[in-house]
N, C-alpha and C positions, 0 to 999 in steps of 0.2 A: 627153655623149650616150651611154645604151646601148643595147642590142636582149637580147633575150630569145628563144632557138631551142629547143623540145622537139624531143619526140618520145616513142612508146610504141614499146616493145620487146619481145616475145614471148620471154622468158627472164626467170630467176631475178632478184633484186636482186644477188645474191652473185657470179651471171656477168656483169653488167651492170658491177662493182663492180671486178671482177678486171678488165675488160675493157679500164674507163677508168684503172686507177690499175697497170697492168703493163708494165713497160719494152717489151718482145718483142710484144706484144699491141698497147699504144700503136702503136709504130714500123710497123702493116700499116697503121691508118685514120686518123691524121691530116698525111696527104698532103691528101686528100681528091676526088682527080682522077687521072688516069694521069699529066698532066705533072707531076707533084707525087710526091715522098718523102720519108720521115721513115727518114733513116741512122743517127740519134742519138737517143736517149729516154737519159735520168736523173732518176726520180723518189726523193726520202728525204721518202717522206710521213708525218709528224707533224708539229705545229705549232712553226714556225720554220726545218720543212727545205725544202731548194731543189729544183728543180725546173729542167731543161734538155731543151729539144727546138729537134734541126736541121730545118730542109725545104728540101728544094733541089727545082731541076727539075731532072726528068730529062737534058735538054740541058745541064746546067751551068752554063745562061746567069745563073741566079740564089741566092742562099741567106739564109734568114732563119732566124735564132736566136731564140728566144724562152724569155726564164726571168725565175723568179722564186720568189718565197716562199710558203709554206702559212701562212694566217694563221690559220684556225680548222679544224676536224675534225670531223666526227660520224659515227664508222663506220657503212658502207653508207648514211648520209643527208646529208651534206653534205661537199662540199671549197671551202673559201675562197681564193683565193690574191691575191698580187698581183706581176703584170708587176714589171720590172724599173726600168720609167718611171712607175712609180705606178697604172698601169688596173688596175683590180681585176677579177675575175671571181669566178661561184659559181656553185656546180653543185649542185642537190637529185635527191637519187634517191628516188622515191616506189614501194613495191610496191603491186600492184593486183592483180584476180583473174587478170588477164589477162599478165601479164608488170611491166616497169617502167615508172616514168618517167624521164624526164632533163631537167630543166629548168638551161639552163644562162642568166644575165645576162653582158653581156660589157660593158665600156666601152670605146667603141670608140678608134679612134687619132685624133687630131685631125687628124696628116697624112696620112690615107688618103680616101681617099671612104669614104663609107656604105653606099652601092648595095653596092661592091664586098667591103666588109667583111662585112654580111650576106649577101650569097650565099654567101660563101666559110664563113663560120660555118654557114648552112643546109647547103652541101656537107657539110662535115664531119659531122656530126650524123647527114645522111643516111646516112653510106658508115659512120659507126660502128655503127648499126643495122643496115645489112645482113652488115656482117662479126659484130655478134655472133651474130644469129641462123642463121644461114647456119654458125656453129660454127665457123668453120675453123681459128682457132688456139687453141678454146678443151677445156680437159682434160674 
């Protein structure tokens, strides 16, 4: 099973691009909630390189790791990867008159719920979109 989450972004492809693929940048918006944070980002993006991100709660109570591999590349227009359990994901960035897109497919985890997966993938999306345009961490 996957799910599919956009979103349009009132910014460049190239700040959209920086935004998603930069350790510093990553580590503000895929918390995606106040209980939530990202202490850890390591991205070596080209095809074959790894990929590591921590997110704890805030309270400690929790921490989930997630990595894995870049399988394909298409600067500023696609990142392919896949988890570390085999779920693949992709991401397409499309520019428009108006800013980006971000279309992302995810396959979701078999021992999670779905409800709970898609919200938490719509979170993220959300709060990545308001951190880009909003500029705050970006040059």
């Amino acid at each position: 099973m996957e799910i599919t989450v956009e979103t349009h972004i009132k910014a460049s492809l190239e700040t959209v691009w920086e935004a998603w693929t930069t350790p510093a940048i990553l580590q503000d918006w895929n918390g995606a909630s106040i209980d939530w944070y990202c202490p850890k980002a390591e991205v070596d993006l080209h095809e074959g390189g790894k990929f590591f991100y921590r997110i704890e709660r805030v309270d400690g109570s929790e921490v989930v790791d997630f990595e894995g591999v870049f399988k394909r590349l298409k600067l500023l227009r696609l990142i392919e990867y896949r988890f570390k359990d085999g779920r693949k994901v992709s991401i397409h960035f499309k520019e428009s008159l108006e800013g980006t897109e971000v279309i992302e497919t995810i396959e979701l985890d078999p021992k999670a719920p779905e409800i709970e997966q898609t919200a938490q993938h719509g979170h993220i999306m959300t709060y990545f979109k308001k951190i880009v345009e909003t500029n705050r961490l970006l040059s």
